[in-house]
C-alpha positions as CSV (number, residue, x, y, z in Angstrom):
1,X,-175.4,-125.5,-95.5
2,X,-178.3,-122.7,-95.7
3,X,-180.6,-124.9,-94.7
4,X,-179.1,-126.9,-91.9
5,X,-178.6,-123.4,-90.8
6,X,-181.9,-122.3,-91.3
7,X,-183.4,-125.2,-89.8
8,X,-181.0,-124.9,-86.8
9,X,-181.9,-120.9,-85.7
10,X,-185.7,-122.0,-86.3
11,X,-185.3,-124.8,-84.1
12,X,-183.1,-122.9,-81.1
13,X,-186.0,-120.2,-81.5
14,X,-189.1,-122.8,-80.8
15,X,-187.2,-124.3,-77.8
16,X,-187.0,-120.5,-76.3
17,X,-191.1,-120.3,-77.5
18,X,-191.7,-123.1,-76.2
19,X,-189.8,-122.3,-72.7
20,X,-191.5,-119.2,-72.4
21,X,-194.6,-120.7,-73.4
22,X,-198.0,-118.0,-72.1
23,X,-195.3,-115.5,-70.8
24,X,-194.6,-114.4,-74.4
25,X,-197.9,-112.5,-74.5
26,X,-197.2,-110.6,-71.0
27,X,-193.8,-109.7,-72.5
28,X,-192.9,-106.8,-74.8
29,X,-191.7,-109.3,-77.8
30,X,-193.2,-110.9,-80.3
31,X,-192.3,-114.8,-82.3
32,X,-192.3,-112.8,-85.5
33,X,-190.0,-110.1,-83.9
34,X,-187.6,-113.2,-82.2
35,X,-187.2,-114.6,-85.9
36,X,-186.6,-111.0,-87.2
37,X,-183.6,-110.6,-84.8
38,X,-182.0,-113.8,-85.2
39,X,-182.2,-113.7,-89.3
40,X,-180.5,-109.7,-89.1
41,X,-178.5,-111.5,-86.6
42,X,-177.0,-114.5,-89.0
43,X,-177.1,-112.5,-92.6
44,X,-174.2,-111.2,-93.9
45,X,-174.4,-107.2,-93.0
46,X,-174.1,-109.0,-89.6
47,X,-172.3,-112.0,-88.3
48,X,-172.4,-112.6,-92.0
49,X,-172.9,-117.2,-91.7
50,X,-176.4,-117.1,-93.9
51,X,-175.3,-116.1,-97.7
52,X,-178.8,-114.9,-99.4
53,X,-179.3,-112.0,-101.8
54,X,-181.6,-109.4,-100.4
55,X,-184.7,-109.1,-101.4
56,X,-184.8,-106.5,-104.2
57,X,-182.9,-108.7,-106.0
58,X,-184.4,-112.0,-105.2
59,X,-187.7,-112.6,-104.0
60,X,-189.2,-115.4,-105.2
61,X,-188.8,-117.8,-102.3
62,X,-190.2,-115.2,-99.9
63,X,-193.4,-115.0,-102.5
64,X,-194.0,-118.3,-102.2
65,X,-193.2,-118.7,-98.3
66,X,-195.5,-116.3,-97.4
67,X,-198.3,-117.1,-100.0
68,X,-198.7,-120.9,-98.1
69,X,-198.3,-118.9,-94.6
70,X,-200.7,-116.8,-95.5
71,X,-203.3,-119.2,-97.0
72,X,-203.1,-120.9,-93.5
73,X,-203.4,-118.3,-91.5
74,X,-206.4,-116.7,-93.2
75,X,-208.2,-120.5,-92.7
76,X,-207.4,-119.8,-89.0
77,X,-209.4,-116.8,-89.3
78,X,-212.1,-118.2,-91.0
79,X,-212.3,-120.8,-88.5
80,X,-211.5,-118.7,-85.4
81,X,-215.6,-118.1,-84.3
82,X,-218.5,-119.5,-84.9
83,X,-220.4,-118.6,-88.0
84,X,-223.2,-116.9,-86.1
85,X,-220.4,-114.6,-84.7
86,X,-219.2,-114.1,-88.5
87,X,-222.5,-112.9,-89.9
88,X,-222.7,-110.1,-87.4
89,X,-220.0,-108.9,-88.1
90,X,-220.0,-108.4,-91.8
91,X,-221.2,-104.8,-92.0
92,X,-218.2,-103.6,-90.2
93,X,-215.9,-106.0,-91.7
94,X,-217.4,-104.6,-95.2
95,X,-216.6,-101.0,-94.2
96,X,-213.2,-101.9,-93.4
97,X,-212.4,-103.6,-96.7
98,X,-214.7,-101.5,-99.3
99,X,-213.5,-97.9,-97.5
100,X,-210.7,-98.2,-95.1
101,X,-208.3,-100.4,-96.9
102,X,-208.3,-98.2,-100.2
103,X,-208.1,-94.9,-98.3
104,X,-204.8,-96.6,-96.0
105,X,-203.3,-97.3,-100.2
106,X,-204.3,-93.6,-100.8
107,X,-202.9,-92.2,-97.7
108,X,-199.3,-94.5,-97.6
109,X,-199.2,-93.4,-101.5
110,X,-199.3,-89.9,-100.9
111,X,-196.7,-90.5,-97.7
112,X,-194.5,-92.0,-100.0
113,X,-194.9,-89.3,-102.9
114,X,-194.1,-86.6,-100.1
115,X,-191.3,-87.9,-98.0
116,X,-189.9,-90.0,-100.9
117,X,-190.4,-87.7,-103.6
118,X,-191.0,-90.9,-105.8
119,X,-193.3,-90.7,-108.9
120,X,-197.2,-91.1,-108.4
121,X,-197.3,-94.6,-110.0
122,X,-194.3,-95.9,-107.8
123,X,-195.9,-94.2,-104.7
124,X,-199.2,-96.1,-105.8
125,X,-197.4,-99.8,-106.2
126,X,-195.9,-98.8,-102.5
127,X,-199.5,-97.8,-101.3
128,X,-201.2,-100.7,-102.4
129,X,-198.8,-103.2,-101.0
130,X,-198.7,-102.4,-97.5
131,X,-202.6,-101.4,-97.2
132,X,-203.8,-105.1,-96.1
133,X,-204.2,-105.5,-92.3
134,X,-201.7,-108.4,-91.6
135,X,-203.3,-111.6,-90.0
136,X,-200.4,-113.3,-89.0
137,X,-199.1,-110.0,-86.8
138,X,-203.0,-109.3,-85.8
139,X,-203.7,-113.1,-84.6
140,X,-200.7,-112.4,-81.8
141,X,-203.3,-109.8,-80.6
142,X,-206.1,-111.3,-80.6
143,X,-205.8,-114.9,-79.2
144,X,-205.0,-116.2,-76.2
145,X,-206.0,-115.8,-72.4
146,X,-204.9,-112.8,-71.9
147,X,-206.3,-111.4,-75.4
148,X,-209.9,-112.6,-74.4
149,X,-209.7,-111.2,-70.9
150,X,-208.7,-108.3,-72.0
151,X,-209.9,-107.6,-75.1
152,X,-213.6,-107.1,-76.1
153,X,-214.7,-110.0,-78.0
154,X,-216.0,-107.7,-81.2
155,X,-213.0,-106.0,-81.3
156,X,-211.1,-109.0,-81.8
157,X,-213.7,-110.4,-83.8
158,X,-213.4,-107.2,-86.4
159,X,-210.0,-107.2,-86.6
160,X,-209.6,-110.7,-87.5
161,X,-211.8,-111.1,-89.5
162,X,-210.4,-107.7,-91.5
163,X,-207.2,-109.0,-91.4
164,X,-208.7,-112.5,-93.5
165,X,-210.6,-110.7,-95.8
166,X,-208.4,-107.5,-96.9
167,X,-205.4,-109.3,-97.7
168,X,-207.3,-111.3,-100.5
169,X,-209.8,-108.3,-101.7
170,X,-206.3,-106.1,-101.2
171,X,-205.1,-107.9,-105.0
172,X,-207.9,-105.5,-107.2
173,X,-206.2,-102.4,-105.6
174,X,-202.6,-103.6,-106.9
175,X,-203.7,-104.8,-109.9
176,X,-204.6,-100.8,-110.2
177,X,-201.4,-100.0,-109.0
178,X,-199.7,-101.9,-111.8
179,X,-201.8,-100.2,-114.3
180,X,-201.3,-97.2,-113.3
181,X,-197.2,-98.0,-113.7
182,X,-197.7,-99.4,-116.7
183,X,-197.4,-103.3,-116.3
184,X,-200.7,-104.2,-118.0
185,X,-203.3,-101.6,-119.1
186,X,-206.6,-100.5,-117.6
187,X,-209.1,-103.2,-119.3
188,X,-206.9,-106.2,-118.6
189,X,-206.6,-104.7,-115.0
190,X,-209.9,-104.9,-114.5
191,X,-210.7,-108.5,-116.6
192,X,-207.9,-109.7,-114.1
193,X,-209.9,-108.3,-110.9
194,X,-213.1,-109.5,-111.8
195,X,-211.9,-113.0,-112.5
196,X,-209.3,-113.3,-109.5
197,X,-212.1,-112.4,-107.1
198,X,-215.1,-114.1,-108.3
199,X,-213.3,-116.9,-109.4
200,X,-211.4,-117.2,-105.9
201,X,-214.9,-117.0,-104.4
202,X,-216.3,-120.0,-106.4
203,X,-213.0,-122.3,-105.8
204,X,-213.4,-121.4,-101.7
205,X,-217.7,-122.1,-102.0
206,X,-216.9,-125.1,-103.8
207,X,-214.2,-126.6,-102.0
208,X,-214.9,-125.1,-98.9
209,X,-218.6,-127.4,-99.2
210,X,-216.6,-130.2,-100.4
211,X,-214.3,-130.3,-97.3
212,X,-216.8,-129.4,-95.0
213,X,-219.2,-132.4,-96.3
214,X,-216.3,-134.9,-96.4
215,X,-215.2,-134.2,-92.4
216,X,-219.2,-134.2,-91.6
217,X,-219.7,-137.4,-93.7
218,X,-216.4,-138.7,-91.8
219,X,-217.9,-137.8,-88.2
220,X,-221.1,-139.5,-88.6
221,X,-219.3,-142.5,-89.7
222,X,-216.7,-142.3,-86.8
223,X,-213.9,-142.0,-89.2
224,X,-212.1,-138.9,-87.8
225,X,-211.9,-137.1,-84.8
226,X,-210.0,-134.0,-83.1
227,X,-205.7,-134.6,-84.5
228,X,-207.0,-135.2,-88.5
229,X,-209.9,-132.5,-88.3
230,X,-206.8,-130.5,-87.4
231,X,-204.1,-131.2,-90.0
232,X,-207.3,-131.4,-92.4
233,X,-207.9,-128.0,-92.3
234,X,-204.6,-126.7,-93.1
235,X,-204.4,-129.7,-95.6
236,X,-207.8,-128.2,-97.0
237,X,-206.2,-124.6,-97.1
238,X,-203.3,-126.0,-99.6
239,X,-205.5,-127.7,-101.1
240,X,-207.5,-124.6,-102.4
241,X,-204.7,-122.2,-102.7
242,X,-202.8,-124.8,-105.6
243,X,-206.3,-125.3,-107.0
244,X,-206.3,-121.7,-107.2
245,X,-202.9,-121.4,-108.6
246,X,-203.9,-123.4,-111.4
247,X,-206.9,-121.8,-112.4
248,X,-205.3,-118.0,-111.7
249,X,-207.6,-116.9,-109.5
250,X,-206.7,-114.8,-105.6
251,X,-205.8,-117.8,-103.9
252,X,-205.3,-116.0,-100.4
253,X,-208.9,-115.1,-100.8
254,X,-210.5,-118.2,-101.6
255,X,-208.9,-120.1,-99.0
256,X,-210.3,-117.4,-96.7
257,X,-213.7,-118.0,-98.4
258,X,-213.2,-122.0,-98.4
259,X,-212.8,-121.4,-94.6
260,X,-215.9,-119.7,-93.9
261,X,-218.2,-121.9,-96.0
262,X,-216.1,-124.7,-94.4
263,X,-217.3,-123.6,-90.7
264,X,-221.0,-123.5,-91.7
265,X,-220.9,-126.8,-93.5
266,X,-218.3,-128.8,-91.2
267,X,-219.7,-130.2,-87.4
268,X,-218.4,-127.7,-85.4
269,X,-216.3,-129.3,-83.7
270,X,-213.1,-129.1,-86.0
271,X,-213.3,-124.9,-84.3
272,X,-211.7,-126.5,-80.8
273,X,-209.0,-127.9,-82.9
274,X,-208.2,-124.7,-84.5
275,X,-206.7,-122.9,-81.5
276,X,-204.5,-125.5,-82.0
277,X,-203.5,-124.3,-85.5
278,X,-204.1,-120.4,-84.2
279,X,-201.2,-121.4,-81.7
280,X,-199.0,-123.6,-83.7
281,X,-199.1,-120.2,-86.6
282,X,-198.5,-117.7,-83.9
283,X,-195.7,-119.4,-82.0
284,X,-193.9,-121.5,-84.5
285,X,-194.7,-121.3,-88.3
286,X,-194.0,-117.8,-88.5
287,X,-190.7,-118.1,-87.0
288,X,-188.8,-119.6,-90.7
289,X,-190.9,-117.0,-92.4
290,X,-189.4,-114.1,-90.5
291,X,-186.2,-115.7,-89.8
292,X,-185.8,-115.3,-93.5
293,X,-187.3,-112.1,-94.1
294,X,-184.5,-111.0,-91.5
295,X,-181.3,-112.9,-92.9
296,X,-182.5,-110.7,-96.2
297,X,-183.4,-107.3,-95.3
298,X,-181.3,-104.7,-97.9
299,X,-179.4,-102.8,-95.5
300,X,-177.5,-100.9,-98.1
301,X,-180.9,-100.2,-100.6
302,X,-182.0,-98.7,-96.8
303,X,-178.7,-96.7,-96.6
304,X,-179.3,-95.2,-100.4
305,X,-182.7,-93.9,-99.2
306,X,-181.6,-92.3,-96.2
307,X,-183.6,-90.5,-93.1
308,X,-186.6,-90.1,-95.6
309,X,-186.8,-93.8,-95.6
310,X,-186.9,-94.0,-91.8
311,X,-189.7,-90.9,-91.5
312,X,-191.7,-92.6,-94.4
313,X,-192.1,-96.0,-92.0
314,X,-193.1,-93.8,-89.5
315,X,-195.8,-91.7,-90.7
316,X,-196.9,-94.8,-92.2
317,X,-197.4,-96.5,-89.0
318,X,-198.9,-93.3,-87.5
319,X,-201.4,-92.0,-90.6
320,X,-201.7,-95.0,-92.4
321,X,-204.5,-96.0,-90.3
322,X,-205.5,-94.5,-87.0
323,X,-206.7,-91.2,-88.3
324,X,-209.3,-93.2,-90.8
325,X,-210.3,-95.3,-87.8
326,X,-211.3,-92.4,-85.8
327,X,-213.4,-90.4,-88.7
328,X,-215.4,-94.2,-89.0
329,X,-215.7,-94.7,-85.7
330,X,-219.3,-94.2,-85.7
331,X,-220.5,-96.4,-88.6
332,X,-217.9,-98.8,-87.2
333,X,-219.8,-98.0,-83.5
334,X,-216.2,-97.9,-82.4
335,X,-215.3,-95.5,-79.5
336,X,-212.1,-93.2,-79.2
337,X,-210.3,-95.8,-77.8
338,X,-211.3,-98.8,-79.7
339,X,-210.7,-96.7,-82.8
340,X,-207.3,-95.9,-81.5
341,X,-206.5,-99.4,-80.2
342,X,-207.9,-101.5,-83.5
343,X,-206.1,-98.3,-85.6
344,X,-202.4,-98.8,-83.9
345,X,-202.9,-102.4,-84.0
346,X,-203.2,-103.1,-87.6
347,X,-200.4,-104.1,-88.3
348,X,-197.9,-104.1,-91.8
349,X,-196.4,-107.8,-92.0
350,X,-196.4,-111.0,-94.5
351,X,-199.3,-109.5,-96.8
352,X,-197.2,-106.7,-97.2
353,X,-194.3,-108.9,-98.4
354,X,-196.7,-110.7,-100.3
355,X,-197.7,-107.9,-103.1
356,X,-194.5,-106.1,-103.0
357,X,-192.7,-109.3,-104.2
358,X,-195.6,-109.7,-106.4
359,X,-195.5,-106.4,-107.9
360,X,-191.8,-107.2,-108.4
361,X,-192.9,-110.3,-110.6
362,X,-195.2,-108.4,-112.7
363,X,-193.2,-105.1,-113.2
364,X,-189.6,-106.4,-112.4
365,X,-187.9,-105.2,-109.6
366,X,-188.1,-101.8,-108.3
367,X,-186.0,-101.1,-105.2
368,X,-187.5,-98.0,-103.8
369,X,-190.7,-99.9,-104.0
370,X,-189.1,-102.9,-102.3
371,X,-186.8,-101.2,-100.0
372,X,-189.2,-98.7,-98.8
373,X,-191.9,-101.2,-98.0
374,X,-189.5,-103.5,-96.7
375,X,-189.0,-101.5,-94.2
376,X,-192.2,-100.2,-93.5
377,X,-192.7,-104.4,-92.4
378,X,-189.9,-104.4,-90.2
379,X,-190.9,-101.4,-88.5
380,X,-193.9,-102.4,-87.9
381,X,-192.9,-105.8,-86.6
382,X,-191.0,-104.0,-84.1
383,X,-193.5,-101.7,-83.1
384,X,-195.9,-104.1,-82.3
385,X,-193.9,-106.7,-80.8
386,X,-192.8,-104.4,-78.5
387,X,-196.1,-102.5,-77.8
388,X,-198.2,-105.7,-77.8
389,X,-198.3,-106.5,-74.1
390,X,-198.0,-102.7,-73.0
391,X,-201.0,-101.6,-75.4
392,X,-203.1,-104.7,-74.1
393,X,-202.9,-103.2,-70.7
394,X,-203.4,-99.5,-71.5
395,X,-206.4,-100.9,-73.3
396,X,-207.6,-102.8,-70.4
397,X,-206.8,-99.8,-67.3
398,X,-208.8,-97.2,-69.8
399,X,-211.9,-99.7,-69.8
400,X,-212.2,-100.1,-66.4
401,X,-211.4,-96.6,-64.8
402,X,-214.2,-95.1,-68.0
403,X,-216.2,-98.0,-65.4
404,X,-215.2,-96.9,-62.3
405,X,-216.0,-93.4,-63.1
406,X,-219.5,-92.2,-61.2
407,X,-222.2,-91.9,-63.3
408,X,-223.4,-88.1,-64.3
């Protein structure tokens, strides 16, 4: 019954995709924020027909959910440009991960030790959770027509390719966390980093090579063309992440690294097929993710926290990242409104989801940790859906009247 359900909002909400097909990104709404609704909509605080325990007290469903939408989102990334357009951007994209993304765990820590008045190692699990920039969320921004008209091509470049890196290299900063609270102590903290890093590296290198050479091999042979380089890719993306899985190693992170070795090694022309996949992710296969994020958001562990829940989501979405944006915008080369547009739109989403559930596997289940970062996601899902299409613009008019203005 919870699936037939399930399967049956999922499938009304890709037939209202579907109808409002390229509208959707002139509109202020989101896919993610549709499936949001419609699972608040059918749990049981609600209309109360989808029975599922919230989830601070189960979460392993959602884990593994958004750990395979995840992994196939990052290989979007990976394959989004071509590798030329990659390289240049890695010193950016480094300052990003290496200074931004642990300041953002710093600065949502210290939010949530202020307005929360939780203890320092529960602020830090909370901090280190929602510090990745979301790629699912971000792609919404950055692909499509309207995106690519509007929207400088390295600005969309960093922020994609932030969005694929950061939520792997994010997994160091929460093993910290869980030292700090006491899960696992500080040498097997950092034993743990080291191997789920490197080792996730030499999964994607090697198996990123080994797909790329097997679709080469199959194109000079005339054994594949456009549909299987497709479904080969996310196939590919699995593929790593279970390898990964087995071996213990940051299996978000190698697939994001299989991806990019993948794109120098493969023929090139699998990258046409993957605004397939960048479509098919952003329109439909977030929608059961989201739908069941909704149907199990923990109204009442909300209603125990109070306003200082709400203000905490908040300043969140306002200091979390705009603020560190602006103080790098020159080794970034960013201007003011770049810094402000690539600061607002870096979004909270299913990485998010991904180490808070995780952290609740290693520590057990702490619902200020969960509730408060639960809430941080859907807040920020709403946000940007609704400023998606209106920030765009803004964007846009500010570019062109700094060009219509007479030179000095």
């Amino acid at each position: 019954m919870k699936t037939d359900l399930l399967l049956t909002t999922v499938g009304v909400l890709g037939v209202i995709v579907a109808a409002l097909s390229a509208k959707m990104r002139r509109l202020p709404i989101s896919e993610p924020l549709l499936g949001l609704v419609a699972g608040a909509l059918i749990g049981s605080q609600l209309l109360d027909v989808f029975h599922m325990a919230p989830l601070t007290s189960e979460h392993s469903l959602l884990h593994e959910v958004s750990r395979v939408l995840l992994a196939v989102s990052v290989m979007a990334v990976a394959l989004r440009y071509p590798f030329a357009d990659v390289r240049r951007c890695w010193r950016p994209v480094t300052v990003l991960v290496l200074v931004a993304m642990p300041v953002m765990a710093v600065a949502t820590a210290a939010l949530g030790w202020l307005i929360l008045s939780i203890p320092i190692a529960t602020a830090a699990l909370l901090g280190a959770a929602v510090c990745p920039t979301d790629p699912v969320l971000a792609s919404t921004v950055v692909t499509g027509e309207d995106a690519e008209r509007d929207i400088p091509a390295r600005n969309r470049q960093l922020l994609s390719l932030e969005s694929g890196a950061n939520d792997g290299l994010a997994l160091p900063l929460v093993l910290a966390a869980i030292a700090l609270a006491g899960g696992m102590d500080a040498g097997a903290a950092v034993r743990e980093s080291l191997w789920q890093v490197f080792g996730a590296v030499a999964v994607g290198v090697a198996m990123g090579w080994a797909g790329g050479k097997a679709l080469k091999w199959g194109d000079e042979y005339g054994a594949t063309d456009t549909a299987p380089a497709l479904f080969f890719t996310v196939v590919l993306a699995l593929g790593i992440l279970g390898v990964s899985g087995l071996l213990h190693t940051d299996g978000v992170l190698a697939v994001f690294v299989g991806g990019l070795v993948f794109n120098v090694v493969g023929t090139g022309g699998e990258r046409a097929a993957e605004v397939s996949i960048d479509e098919a992710i952003n329109r439909f296969a977030v929608l059961p993710m989201f739908v069941l994020v909704g149907a199990t958001l923990p109204w009442q562990s909300w209603l125990d926290l109070g306003w200082r829940a709400v203000a905490l989501a908040l300043a969140v979405l306002l200091l979390r990242r705009i603020p560190i944006l602006l103080v790098l915008g020159r080794p970034l080369r960013l201007k003011i409104r770049d810094a402000l547009y690539l600061g607002w739109f870096g979004p909270v989403g299913v990485s998010a989801l991904f180490y808070l559930t995780l952290e609740a596997d290693r520590m057990g289940v702490d619902e200020t940790v969960l509730a408060a970062g639960s809430l941080v996601l859907v807040v920020s899902t709403v946000a940007f859906g609704l400023s998606g299409a209106g920030g765009r613009k803004l964007y846009a008019r500010s570019a062109e009247s700094r060009q219509d203005q007479p030179a000095e």
